[in-house]
C-alpha positions as CSV (number, residue, x, y, z in Angstrom):
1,X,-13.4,-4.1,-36.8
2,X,-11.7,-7.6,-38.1
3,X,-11.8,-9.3,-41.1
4,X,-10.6,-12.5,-41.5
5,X,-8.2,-13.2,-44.8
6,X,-7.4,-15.8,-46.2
7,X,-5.3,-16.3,-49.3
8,X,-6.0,-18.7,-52.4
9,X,-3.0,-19.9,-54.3
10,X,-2.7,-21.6,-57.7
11,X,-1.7,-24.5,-58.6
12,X,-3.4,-26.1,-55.9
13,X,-0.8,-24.7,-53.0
14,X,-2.1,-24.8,-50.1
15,X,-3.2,-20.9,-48.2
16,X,-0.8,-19.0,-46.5
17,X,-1.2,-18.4,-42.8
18,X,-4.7,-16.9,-42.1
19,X,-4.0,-13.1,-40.3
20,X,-6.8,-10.2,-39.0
21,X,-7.1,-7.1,-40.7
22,X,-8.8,-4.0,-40.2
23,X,-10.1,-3.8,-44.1
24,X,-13.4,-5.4,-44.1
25,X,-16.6,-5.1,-46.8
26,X,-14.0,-4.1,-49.8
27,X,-15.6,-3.6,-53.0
28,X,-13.7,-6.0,-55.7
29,X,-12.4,-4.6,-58.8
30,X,-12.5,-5.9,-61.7
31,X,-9.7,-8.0,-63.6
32,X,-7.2,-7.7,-60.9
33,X,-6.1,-9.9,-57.8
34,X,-8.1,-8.7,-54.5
35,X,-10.4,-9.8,-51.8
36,X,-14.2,-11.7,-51.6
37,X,-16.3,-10.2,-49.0
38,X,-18.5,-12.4,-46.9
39,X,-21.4,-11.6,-44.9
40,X,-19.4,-12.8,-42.0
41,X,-16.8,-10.1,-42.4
42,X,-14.6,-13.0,-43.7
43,X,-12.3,-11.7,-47.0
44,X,-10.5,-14.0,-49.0
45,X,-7.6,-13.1,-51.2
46,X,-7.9,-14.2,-55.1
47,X,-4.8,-14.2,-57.0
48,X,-5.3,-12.2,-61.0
49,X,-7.8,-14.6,-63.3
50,X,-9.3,-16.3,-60.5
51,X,-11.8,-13.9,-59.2
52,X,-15.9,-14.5,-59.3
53,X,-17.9,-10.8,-58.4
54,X,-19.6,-11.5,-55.2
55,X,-22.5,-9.1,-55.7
56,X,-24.7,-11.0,-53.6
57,X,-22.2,-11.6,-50.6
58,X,-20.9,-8.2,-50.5
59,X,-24.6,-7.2,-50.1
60,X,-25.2,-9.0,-46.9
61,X,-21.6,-8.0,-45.3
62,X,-22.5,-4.2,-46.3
63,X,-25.9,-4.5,-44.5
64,X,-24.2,-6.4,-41.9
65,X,-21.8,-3.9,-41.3
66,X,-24.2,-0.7,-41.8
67,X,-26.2,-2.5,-38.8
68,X,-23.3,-2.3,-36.5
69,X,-21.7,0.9,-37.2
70,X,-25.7,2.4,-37.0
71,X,-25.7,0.2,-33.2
72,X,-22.6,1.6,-32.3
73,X,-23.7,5.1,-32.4
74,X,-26.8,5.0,-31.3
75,X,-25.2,3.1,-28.1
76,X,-22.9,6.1,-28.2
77,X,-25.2,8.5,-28.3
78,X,-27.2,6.7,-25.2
79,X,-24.3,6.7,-23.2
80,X,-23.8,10.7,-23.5
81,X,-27.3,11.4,-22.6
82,X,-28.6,14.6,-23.2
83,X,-28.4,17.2,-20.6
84,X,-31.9,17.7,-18.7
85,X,-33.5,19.5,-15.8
86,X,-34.0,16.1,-14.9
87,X,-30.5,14.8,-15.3
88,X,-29.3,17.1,-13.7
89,X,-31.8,16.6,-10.5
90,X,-30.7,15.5,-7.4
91,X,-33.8,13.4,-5.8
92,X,-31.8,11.7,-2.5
93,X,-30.3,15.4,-2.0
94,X,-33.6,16.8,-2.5
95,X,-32.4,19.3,-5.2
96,X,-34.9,19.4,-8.0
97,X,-33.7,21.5,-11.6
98,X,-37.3,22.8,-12.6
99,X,-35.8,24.5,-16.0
100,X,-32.7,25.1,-18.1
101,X,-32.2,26.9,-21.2
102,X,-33.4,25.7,-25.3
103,X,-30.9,25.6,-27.7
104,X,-27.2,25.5,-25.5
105,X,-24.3,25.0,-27.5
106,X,-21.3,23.0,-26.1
107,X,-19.7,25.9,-23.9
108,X,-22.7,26.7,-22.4
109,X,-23.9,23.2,-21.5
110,X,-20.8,23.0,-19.8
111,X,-21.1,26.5,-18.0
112,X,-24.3,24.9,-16.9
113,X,-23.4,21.4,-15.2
114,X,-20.5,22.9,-13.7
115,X,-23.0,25.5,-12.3
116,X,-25.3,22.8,-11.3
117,X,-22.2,20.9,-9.5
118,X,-21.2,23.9,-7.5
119,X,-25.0,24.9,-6.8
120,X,-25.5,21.2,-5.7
121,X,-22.2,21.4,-3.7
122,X,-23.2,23.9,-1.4
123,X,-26.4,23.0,-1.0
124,X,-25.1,19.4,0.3
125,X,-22.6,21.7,2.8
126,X,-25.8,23.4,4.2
127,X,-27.9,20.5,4.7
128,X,-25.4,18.0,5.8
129,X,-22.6,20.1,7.5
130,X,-20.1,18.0,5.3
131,X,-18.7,18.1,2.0
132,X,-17.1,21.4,2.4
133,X,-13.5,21.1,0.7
134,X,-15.7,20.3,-2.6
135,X,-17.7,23.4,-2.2
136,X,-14.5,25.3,-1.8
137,X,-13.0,23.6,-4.9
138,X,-16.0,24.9,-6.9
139,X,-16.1,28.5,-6.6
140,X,-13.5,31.3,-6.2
141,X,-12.9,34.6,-4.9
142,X,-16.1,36.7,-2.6
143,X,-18.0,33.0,-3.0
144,X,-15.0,31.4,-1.4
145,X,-14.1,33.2,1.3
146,X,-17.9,33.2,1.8
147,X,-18.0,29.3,1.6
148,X,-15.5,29.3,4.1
149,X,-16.8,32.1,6.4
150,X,-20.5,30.5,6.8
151,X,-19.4,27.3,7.6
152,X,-16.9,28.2,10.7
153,X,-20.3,30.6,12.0
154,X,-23.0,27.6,11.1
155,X,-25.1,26.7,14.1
156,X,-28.3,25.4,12.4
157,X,-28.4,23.3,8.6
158,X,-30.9,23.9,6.1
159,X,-33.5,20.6,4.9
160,X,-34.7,20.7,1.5
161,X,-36.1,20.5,-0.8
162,X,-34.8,23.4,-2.7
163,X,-35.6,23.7,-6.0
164,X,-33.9,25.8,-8.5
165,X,-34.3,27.3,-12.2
166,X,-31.6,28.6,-14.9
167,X,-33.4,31.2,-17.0
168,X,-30.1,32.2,-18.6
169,X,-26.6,31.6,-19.5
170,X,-23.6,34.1,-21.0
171,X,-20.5,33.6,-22.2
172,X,-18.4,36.3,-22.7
173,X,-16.9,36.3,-26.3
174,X,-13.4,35.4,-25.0
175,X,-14.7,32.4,-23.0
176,X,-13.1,33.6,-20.0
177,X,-16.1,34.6,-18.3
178,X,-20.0,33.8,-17.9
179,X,-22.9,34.6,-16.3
180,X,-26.3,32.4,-15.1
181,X,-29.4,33.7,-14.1
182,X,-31.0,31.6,-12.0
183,X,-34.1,31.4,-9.6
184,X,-33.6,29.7,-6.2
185,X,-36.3,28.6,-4.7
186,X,-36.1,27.8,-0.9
187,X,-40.4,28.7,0.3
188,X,-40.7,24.5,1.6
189,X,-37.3,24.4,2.8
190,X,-36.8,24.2,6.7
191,X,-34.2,24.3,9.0
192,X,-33.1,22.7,12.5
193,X,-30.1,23.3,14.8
194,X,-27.5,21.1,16.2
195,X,-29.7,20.3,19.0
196,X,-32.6,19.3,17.0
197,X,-34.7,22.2,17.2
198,X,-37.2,23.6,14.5
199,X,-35.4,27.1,13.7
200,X,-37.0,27.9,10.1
201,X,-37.3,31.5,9.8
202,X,-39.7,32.8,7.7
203,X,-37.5,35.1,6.1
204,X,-35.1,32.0,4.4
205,X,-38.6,30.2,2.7
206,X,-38.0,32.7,-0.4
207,X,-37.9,32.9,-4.3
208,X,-34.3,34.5,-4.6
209,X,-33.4,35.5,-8.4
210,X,-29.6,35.4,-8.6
211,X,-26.6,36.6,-10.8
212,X,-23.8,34.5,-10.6
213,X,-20.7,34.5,-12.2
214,X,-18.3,32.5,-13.2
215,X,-14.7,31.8,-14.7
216,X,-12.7,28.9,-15.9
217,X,-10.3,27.1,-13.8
218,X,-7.3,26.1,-16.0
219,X,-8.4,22.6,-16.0
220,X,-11.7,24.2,-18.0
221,X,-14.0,23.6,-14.8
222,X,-16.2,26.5,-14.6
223,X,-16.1,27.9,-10.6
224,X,-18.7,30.3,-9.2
225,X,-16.3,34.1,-8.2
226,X,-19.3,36.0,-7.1
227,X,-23.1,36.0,-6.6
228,X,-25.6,38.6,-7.0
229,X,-29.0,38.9,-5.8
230,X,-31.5,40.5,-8.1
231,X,-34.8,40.3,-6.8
232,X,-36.3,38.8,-3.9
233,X,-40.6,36.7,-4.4
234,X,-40.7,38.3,-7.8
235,X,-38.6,35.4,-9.8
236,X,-39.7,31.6,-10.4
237,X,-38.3,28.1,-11.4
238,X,-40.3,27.6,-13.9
239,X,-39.0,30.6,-15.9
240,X,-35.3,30.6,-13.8
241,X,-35.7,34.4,-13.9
């Protein structure tokens, strides 16, 4: 923030060279040479004997200047955002969060977007055929090579929606590992072969509760190494377990 100072000499001289500085809003002392506040941010240097209190002015800058800092962050706070199921929704993908955990702290948020990301990744491989080297770049390990091994045999993709819960999130006390619960629920979704054909089995419109772990990449992106499921129609999105 700039001030604008400007310096008042005795003897009528005339001021020195006006020059921005970061000080603005300075409470005057007494007796001693120092700066006027305005209520425009404007501070004028007084020399020793020459100085008025300006009780009044300094006032209206320090409201002034409470106004903006109080804008500032609240515009700083808009612009994070809080994480939501909604947020992280994807409507033109047709991926729908349901629920997410109370109460995350700042690890586990992040466990949980980069989850979300990699979830959402995969999902956009199986309904689109495309996207792949960013599925692969978000998981590690059995989930790779499993990534990798399902799209070389793919001869059908998935539609959505799907629509998925997180009941759950662990991070072990080293931060070098965590584990989600979620519940993935796929009972409306559909699929169709490269020929256009209606191939939906009835067996892949389920509620799938699902372990998955994951580690840190050494750029602190969570990947997915391995998933586990725990139960098959007995879990919900609603709860994510």
């Amino acid at each position: 923030m700039l001030g604008l100072i400007v310096e008042v000499l005795p003897h009528g001289s005339f001021p020195r060279q006006p020059s921005w500085s970061p000080s603005c809003c300075q409470r005057p002392g007494g007796g001693r040479a120092g700066r006027l506040t305005c209520p425009d941010g404007v501070l004028i240097e007084q020399p020793e004997g020459r100085r008025h209190d300006p009780t009044r002015q300094h006032r209206g800058c320090r409201r002034w200047l409470d106004g903006l800092t109080d804008g500032l962050g609240a515009s700083a706070a808009a612009s994070a955002g809080a994480v939501t199921a909604e947020s992280l929704s994807d409507p033109d993908l047709g991926y729908t969060v349901v629920s997410i955990p109370d109460g995350l702290d700042a690890t586990k948020t992040k466990v949980l977007q980069d989850y979300v990301a990699y979830d959402k990744a995969t999902w956009h491989l199986w309904f689109t055929r495309e996207g792949l080297d960013e599925a692969l770049a978000r998981s590690t390990g059995s989930t790779h090579d499993a990534i990798q091994r399902n799209y070389e045999a793919m001869t059908k993709h998935d539609n959505p929606p799907v629509k998925v819960g997180v009941g759950s999130i662990d991070v072990s006390d080293d931060t070098k590992s965590a584990d989600v619960t979620t519940c993935s629920d796929t009972t409306e979704m559909k699929s169709t072969d490269f020929q256009g054909n209606d191939v939906t089995q009835k067996a892949a419109q389920k509620r799938s509760a699902i372990l998955v772990h994951m580690v840190p990449r050494s750029d602190g992106v969570w990947v997915t190494q391995n998933e586990t499921v725990l139960s098959i129609n007995e879990c919900t999105a609603e709860a994510g377990k």
